[in-house]
C-alpha positions in Angstrom: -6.3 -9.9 -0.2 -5.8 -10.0 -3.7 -7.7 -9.2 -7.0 -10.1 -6.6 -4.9 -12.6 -5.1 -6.5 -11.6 -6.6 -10.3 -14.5 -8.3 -11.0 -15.3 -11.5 -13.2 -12.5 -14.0 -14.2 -13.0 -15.8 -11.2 -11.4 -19.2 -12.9 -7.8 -17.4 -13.8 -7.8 -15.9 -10.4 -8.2 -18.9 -8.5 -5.3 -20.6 -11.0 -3.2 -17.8 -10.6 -3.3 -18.1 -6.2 -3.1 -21.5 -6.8 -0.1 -21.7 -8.5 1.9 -19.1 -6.4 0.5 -21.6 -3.5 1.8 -24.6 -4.8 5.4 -22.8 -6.3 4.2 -23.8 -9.8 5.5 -21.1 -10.8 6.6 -20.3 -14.9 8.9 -18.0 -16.5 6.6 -17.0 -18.5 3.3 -15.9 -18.7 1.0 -14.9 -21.5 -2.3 -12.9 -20.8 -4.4 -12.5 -23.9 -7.8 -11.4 -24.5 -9.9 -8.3 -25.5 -9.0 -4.7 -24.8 -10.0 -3.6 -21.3 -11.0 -6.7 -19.8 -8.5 -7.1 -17.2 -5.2 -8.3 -18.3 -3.1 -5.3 -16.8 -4.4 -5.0 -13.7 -4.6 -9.1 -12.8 -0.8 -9.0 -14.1 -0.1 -6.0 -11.6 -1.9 -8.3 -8.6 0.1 -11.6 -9.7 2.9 -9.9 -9.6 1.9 -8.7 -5.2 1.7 -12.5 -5.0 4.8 -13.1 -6.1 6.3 -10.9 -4.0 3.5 -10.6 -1.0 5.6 -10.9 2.3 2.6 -12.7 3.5 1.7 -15.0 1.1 2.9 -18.0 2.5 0.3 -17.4 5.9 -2.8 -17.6 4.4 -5.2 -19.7 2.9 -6.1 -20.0 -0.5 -9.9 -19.2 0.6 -8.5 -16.0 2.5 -6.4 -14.9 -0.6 -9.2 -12.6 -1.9 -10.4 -11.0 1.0 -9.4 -6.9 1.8 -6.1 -5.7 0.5 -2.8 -6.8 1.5 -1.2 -3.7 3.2 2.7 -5.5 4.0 5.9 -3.2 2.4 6.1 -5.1 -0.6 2.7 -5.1 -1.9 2.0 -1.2 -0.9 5.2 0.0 -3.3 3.7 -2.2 -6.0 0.3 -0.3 -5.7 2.2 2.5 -5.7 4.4 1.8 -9.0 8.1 2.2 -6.8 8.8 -1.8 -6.4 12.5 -2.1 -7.1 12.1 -5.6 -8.6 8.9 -5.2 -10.5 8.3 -2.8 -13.4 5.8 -2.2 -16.4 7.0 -1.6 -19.3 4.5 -0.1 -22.1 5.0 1.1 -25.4 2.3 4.0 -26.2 1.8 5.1 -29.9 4.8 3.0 -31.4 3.2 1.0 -33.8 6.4 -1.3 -33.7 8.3 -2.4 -30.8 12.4 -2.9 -31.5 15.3 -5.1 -30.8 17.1 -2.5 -28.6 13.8 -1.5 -27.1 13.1 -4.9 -25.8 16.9 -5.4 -24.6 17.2 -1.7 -22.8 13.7 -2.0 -21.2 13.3 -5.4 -20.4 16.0 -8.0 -20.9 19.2 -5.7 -19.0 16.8 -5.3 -16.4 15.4 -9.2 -15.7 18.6 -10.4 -15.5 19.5 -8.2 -12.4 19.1 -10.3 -9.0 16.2 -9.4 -7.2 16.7 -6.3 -5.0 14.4 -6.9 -2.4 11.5 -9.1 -3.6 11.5 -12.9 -4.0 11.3 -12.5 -8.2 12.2 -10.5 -10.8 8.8 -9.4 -12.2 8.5 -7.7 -15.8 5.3 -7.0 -17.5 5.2 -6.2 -21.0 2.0 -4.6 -21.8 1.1 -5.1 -25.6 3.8 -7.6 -26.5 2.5 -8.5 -29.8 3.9 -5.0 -30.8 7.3 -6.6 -31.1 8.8 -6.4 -33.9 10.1 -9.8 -35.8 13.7 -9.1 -35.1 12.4 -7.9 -31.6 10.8 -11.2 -30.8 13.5 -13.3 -32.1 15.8 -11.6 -29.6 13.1 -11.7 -26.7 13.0 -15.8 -27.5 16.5 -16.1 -26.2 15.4 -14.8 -23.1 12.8 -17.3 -22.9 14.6 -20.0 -23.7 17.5 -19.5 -20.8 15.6 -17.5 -18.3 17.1 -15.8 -15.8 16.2 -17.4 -12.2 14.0 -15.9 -9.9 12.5 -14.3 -13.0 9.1 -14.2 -14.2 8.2 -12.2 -17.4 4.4 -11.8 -18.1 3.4 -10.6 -21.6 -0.3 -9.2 -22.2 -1.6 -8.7 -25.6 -5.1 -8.5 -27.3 -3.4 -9.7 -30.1 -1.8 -12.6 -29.4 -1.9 -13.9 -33.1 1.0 -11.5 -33.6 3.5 -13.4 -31.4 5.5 -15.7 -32.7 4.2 -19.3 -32.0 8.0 -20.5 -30.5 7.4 -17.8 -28.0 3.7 -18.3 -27.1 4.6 -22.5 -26.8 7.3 -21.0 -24.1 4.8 -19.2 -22.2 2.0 -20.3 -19.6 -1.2 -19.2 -21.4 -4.1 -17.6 -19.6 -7.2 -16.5 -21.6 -9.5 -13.4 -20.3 -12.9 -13.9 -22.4 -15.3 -10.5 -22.3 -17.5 -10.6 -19.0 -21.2 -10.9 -19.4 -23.2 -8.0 -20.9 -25.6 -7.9 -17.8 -22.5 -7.6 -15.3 -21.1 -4.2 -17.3 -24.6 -3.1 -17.8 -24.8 -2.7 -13.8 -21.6 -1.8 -13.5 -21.7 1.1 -16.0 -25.2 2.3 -14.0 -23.6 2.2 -11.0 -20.4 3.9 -12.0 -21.7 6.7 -14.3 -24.1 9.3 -15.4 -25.0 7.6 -18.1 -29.3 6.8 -18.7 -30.6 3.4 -18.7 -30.7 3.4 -22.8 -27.2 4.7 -23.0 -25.8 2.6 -21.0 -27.4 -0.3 -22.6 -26.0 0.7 -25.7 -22.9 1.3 -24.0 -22.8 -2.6 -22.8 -23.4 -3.4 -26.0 -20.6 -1.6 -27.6 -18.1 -2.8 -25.7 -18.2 -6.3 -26.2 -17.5 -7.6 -22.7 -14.4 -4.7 -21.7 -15.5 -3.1 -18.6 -12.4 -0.6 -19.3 -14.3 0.4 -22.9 -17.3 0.2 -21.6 -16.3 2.5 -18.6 -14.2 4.9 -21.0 -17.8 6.2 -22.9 -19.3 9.3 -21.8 -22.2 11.2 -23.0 -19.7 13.1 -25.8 -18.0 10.0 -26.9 -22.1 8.9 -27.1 -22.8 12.0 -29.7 -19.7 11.7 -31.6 -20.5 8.0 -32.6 -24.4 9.1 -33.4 -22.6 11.8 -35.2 -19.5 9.5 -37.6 -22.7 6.9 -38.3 -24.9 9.9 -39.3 -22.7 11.4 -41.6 -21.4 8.5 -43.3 -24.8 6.9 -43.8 -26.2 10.1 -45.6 -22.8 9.9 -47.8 -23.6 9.5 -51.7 -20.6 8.1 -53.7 -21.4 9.8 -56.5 -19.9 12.9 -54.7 -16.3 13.1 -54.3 -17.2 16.1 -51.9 -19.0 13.7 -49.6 -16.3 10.7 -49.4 -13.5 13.3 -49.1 -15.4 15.8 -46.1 -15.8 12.5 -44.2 -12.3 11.8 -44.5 -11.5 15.3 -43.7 -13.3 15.1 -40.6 -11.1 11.6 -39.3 -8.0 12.5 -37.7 -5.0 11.4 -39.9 -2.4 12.9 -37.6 0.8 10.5 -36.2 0.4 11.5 -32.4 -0.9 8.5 -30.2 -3.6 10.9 -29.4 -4.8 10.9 -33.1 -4.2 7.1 -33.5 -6.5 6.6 -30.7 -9.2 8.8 -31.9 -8.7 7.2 -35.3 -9.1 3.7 -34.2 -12.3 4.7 -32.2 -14.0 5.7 -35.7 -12.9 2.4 -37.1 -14.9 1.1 -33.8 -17.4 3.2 -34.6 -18.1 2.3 -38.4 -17.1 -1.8 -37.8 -19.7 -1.7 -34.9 -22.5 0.2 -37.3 -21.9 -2.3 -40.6 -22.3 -5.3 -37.6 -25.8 -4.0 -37.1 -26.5 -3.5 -40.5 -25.6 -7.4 -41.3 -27.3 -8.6 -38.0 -30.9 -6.8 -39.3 -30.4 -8.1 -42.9 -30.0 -11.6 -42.0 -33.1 -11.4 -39.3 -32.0 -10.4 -35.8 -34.3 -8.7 -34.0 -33.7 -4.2 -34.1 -33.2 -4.3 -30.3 -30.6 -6.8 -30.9 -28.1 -4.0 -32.5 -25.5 -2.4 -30.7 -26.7 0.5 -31.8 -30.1 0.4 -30.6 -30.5 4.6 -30.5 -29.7 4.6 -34.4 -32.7 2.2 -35.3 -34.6 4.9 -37.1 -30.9 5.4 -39.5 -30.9 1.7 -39.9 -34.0 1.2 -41.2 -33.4 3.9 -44.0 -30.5 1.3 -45.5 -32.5 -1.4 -44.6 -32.0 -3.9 -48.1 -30.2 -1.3 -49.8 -27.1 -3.9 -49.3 -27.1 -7.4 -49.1 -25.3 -9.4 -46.8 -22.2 -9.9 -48.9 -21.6 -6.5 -50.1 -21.6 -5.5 -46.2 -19.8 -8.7 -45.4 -17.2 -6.8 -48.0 -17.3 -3.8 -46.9 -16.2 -5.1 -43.1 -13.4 -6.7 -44.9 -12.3 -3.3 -46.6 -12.6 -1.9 -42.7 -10.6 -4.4 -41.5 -7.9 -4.5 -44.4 -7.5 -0.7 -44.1 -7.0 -0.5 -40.8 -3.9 -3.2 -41.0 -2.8 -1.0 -43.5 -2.5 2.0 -41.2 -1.7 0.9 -38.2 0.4 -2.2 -39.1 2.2 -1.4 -42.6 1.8 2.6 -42.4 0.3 3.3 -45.1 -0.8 6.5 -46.5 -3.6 7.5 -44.2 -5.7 9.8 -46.6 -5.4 7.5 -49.6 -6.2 4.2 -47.8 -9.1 6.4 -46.0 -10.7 7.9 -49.2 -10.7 4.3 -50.8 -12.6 2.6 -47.8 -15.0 4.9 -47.4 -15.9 5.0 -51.0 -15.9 0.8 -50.7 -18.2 1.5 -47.5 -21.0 4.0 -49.2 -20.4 2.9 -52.7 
């Protein structure tokens, strides 16, 4: 009846029926874990249990079986549920105080309209803002009643630990490798190889893993090709790679801009695997061997230990302190070929 067709995180789905069986049910909720694992759409189905006009007649063993079709849990499907609402932020790097109180705290505190709770979900919650999350505490602390607020974040380290300590916390983990490798065979046009690499890349997220298509497979070959042939002596080559990442401000750029990030960090991983001694059809990129083995021992382990760290650092810089995106660019890649 519930969860159908979302597959893995058997465990949280069992809790999560379990507690709307037993009316152990929180305030609050935190769902963390990796992009594309999950974490939306089980927060969307907790929310039809909440609210399911026929919860309370069936067993716990029954509660995944086909799809509730009652009033309630047809308007959620269909996103026009007077008493439950998503609210999402897409390309603000920064979520603000009046943000949070227009969008979310005004409209939790109304009664329930025609459901039995209140149900917000705030999708990438650690975007809040300090003064932002201060203000949300408040909320926790007194919340309104028949109220439940359920924050999902992949980075939970940026929520304040006050209002993570005043949340339930469920944990999605990556599924297995073997699981998306099927599922991406069954569900696209992809061949065997790329969708092993594929599987691979996506660490676990059937949503990233499902998101790749034979052009997004070209374009990485394509970023990994160019920047390994880069020589640092040549301020031509740092600065046409750079030309050739988008360093616009539209969420559309910052998405393509945090998929070469993806890109390179997933590349220099390889790199360190086969200089320590895993095995070549270990590597994400397993199509790329022949590239890999041109810089095999040109670094060591610590320079490209480094040069993940300069990835990593620049892309904080960007996307958390806005910093100048062709400076901070042209310095890591010259870190990264250098």
């Amino acid at each position: 009846m519930f969860f159908k067709g979302i597959i893995g995180h058997e465990f949280q789905k069992k809790a999560l029926i379990r507690t709307a069986g037993e009316r152990r049910i929180s305030h609050a909720y935190l769902f963390s874990g990796p992009d594309g694992v999950g974490k939306r759409i089980i927060a969307v189905e907790f929310a039809k249990i909440l609210n399911c006009l026929r919860f309370d007649s069936i067993s716990e063993e029954d509660a995944s079986g086909e799809r509730c079709d009652c009033n309630s849990c047809k308007k959620i499907d269909k996103d026009i549920h007077p008493d439950v609402f998503f609210v999402e932020y897409k390309g603000l790097k920064n979520i603000k105080v009046d943000q949070i109180r227009e969008e979310v705290e005004e409209r939790i505190f109304l009664k329930p309209f025609e459901g039995k709770f209140k149900v917000a979900i705030v999708d990438e919650a650690d975007r809040m803002n300090q003064n932002a999350q201060n203000a949300f505490l408040k909320t926790l602390e007194e919340p309104p009643e028949d109220s439940v607020i359920i924050l999902v974040s992949s980075q939970p380290e940026g929520l304040l630990p006050t209002i993570k300590s005043r949340c339930q916390l469920f944990q999605f983990n990556g599924i297995s490798q073997e699981i998306v490798l099927e599922e991406v065979r069954k569900r696209t046009d992809l061949s065997t190889d790329e969708a092993w690499v594929v599987a691979k890349l996506s660490c676990g997220s059937l949503g990233k893993a499902l998101s790749f298509n034979k052009d997004i497979l070209s374009e990485r070959r394509e970023i990994i090709t160019k920047l390994s042939e880069i020589d640092p002596k040549f301020a031509s080559h740092v600065l046409g790679f750079v030309d050739s990442m988008p360093t616009g401000s539209s969420s559309g750029d910052l998405e393509k801009l945090a998929f070469v990030f993806e890109v390179i960090s997933s590349w220099l991983r390889d790199l360190l695997f086969i200089e320590i001694g895993y095995d070549e059809d270990d590597i994400s990129n397993r199509d790329l061997v022949p590239v890999a083995r041109k810089l095999k021992h040109k670094w060591s382990a610590d320079k490209i230990i480094h040069k993940i760290k300069s990835i990593e650092n620049t892309w904080y810089a960007i996307f958390r302190l806005n910093a100048n995106k062709q400076i901070a660019l042209e310095n890591m890649v010259l870190k990264i070929a250098e």
